[in-house]
C-alpha positions, 0 to 999 in steps of 0.5 A, spaced: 334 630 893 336 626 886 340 629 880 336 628 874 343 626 870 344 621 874 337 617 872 335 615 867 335 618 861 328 622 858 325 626 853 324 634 852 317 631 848 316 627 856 318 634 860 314 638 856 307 634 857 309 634 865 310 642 865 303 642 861 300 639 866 302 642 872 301 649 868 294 646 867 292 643 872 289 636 869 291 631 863 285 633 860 287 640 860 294 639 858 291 635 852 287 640 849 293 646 850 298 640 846 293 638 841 294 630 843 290 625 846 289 625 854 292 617 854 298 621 850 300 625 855 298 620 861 303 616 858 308 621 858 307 623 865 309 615 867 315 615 862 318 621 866 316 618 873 319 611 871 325 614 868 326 619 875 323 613 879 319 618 882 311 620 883 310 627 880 303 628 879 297 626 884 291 625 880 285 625 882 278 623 878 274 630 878 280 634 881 285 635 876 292 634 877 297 637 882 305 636 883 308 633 889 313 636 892 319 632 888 313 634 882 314 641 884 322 641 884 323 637 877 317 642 874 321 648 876 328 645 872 324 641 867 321 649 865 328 652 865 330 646 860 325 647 855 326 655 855 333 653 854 331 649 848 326 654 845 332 658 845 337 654 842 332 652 837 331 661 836 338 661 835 339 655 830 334 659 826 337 665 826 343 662 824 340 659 818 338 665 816 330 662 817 326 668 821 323 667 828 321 670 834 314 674 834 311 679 830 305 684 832 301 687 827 296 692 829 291 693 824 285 696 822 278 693 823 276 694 817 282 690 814 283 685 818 278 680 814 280 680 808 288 682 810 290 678 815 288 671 813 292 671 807 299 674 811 298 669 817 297 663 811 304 665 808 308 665 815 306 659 817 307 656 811 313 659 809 315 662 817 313 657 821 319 660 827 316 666 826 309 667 831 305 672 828 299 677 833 294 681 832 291 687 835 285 690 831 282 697 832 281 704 831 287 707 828 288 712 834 288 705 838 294 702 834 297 708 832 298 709 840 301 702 841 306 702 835 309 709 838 309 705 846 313 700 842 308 694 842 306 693 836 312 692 830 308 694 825 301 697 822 297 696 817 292 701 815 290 707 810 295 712 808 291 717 810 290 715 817 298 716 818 301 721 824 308 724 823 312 720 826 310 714 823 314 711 817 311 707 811 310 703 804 304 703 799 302 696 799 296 697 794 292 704 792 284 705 796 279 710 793 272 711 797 266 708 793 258 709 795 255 701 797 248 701 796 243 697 795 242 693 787 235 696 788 236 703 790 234 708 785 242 711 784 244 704 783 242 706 775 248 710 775 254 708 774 257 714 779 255 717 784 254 724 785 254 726 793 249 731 792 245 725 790 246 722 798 243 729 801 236 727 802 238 719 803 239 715 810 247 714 811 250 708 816 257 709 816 263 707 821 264 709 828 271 707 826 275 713 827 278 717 823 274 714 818 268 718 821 271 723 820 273 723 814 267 720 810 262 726 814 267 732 812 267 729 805 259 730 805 260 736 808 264 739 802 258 736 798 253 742 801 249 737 806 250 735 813 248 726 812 243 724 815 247 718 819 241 714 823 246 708 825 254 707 826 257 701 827 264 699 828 263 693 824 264 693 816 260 686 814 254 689 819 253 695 816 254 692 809 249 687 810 244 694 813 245 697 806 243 691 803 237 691 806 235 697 803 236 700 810 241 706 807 247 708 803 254 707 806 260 710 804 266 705 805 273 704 802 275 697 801 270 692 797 271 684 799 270 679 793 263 677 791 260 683 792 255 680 797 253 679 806 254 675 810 247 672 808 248 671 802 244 680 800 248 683 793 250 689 794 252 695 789 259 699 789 259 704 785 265 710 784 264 717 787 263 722 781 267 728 785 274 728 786 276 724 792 283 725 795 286 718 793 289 713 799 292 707 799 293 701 804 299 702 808 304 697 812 306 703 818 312 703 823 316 708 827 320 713 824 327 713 824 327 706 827 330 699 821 324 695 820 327 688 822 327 682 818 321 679 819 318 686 818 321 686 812 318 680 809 311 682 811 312 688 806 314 684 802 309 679 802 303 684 803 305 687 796 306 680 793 300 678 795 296 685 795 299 690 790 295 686 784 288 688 788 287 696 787 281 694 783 277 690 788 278 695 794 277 702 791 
C-alpha cells in the first residue's frame, strides 16, 4: 500500500469532500451536506485520485458512490486527519480567547420562538467556534436532561426551578389574560379573575404552567372551565383570537397578532400574582463555562429591556 506522504501533495478542502461522499453515499448527497455544487465535489474527488494516482470511489448513474478498497483505506486516514485538524483549530481558538465548542440549550417551548432566534444570531455572528443545540419541552423534560448533564444551560420561568439548579434573571414576566378585542372584558383595562368564572378557557398542556394557571383560578373561588389545551402557544393564541375562549399566558410576542394575521387583546390580571421572571438555569454548585457565561451576558443585553413586552 502507498504512503500518503510519499505522493502528491493534496488538500483538507479535497479530503473533506472524499469523506463526505463516503459518509454520504453520492455526489449529490454530499453536495448538499457541504453546501456546494455536485461538479464542485466531483472535481475534488478527481483532484485526491489524481494526486494519490489511485481510483477512490465507483460511481455509478442511479447507485450512488462507494469506496474501493484503496478508497476505504484513505477514507479511514483521510477521517482521522480531519478530526485532527478540527482540533487543532478547537485549540487555536481557545488560545486566542475566542469560544468554541458546543453549547446545549434547553429551553422551554413556549420561549423558544421569541428567545432563540436572537441567541442563536448573536453567536454566529460573534462566535462562530461555538456550535449552538437545542432541545425544547416541558420544564420537567429539560430540568431532567441538565441535572444527567446533557444539557449546559436552560432557559425558562423562574418559577419552574427545582433546588438544585442555580440561576440568573434575564428579564421579569408576570401572568396577563389574552382574549379576544371583542370579548366583552376587553373593555376593561384589567381583569378580575372572578370575571373568567363562567368563561371558555384554552390553556397550555405544558407542565408546570398547567398547573400553575388553574390553582390561580382556583384561588379566585371557580373551577375554569378549560375545553381545549395545546402545547403550542401561537395555536391557542390564534383560538382565542377566534373568540373560541380567554387564555391565561406569560410572555406576549411583538404585535399583538396570530399567525394569520387576528389581533389579540392582553390585558393585566387586577389580582395579586406572584412575579416571575425569564431565567438562564444551571447545575448548583457547578462554574458556568465561558460560553455559558456569554449566553448570560448576551441574554441580558439583549432581553433585559423587554419586561414590558413579555408581562
Amino acid at each position: 500500500m502507498f504512503k500518503i506522504s510519499e505522493v502528491t501533495p493534496f488538500s483538507l478542502r479535497q479530503l473533506e469532500y472524499f469523506t463526505a461522499v463516503v459518509e454520504e453515499g453520492s455526489v449529490t448527497e454530499a453536495a448538499r451536506r457541504l453546501h456546494v455544487s455536485a461538479g464542485t465535489v466531483s472535481l475534488a474527488v478527481q483532484e485526491l485520485e489524481t494526486a494519490l494516482k489511485v481510483q477512490l470511489t465507483l460511481r455509478r448513474r442511479g447507485k450512488g458512490a462507494t469506496a474501493t478498497p484503496a478508497g476505504r483505506w484513505v477514507y479511514e486516514r483521510a477521517r482521522e486527519l480531519l478530526d485532527r485538524s478540527a482540533g487543532i483549530t478547537a485549540v487555536a481558538r481557545a488560545v486566542r480567547g475566542e469560544l468554541t465548542g458546543p453549547l446545549r440549550i434547553g429551553c422551554f417551548s413556549t420561549l423558544s420562538p421569541w428567545l432563540f432566534p436572537r441567541i442563536v444570531a448573536h453567536f454566529v455572528a460573534h462566535h462562530p467556534g461555538v456550535e449552538v443545540r437545542i432541545a425544547e419541552g416541558d420544564s420537567q423534560f429539560l430540568l431532567g436532561r441538565l441535572q444527567e448533564g446533557k444539557l449546559d444551560a436552560l432557559l425558562l420561568y423562574r418559577n419552574h426551578l427545582t433546588p438544585w439548579s442555580a440561576s440568573e434573571e434575564i428579564v421579569p414576566a408576570r401572568l396577563q389574560i389574552a382574549i379576544s378585542p371583542d370579548h366583552r372584558l376587553a373593555a376593561l383595562d384589567e381583569i378580575p379573575l372572578r370575571e373568567l368564572a363562567d368563561e371558555t378557557a384554552i390553556l397550555v398542556s405544558l407542565q408546570p404552567a398547567t398547573e400553575h394557571v388553574e390553582s390561580l383560578l382556583r384561588s379566585a373561588g371557580f373551577q375554569p372551565k378549560v375545553r381545549w389545551r395545546s402545547g403550542n402557544v401561537e395555536t391557542i393564541r390564534s383560538m382565542v383570537a377566534r373568540g373560541l375562549g380567554y387564555t391565561v399566558i406569560m410572555g406576549r410576542p411583538y404585535g399583538d397578532v396570530t399567525y394569520d394575521g387576528l389581533p389579540l387583546a392582553y390585558r393585566p390580571i387586577a389580582d395579586e400574582v406572584e412575579p416571575n421572571a425569564i431565567v438562564i438555569a444551571y447545575p448548583e454548585g457547578t462554574t458556568p463555562t465561558a460560553t455559558v457565561h456569554e449566553l448570560i451576558r448576551f441574554a441580558k443585553e439583549e432581553f433585559g429591556g423587554e419586561g414590558s413586552a413579555l408581562r
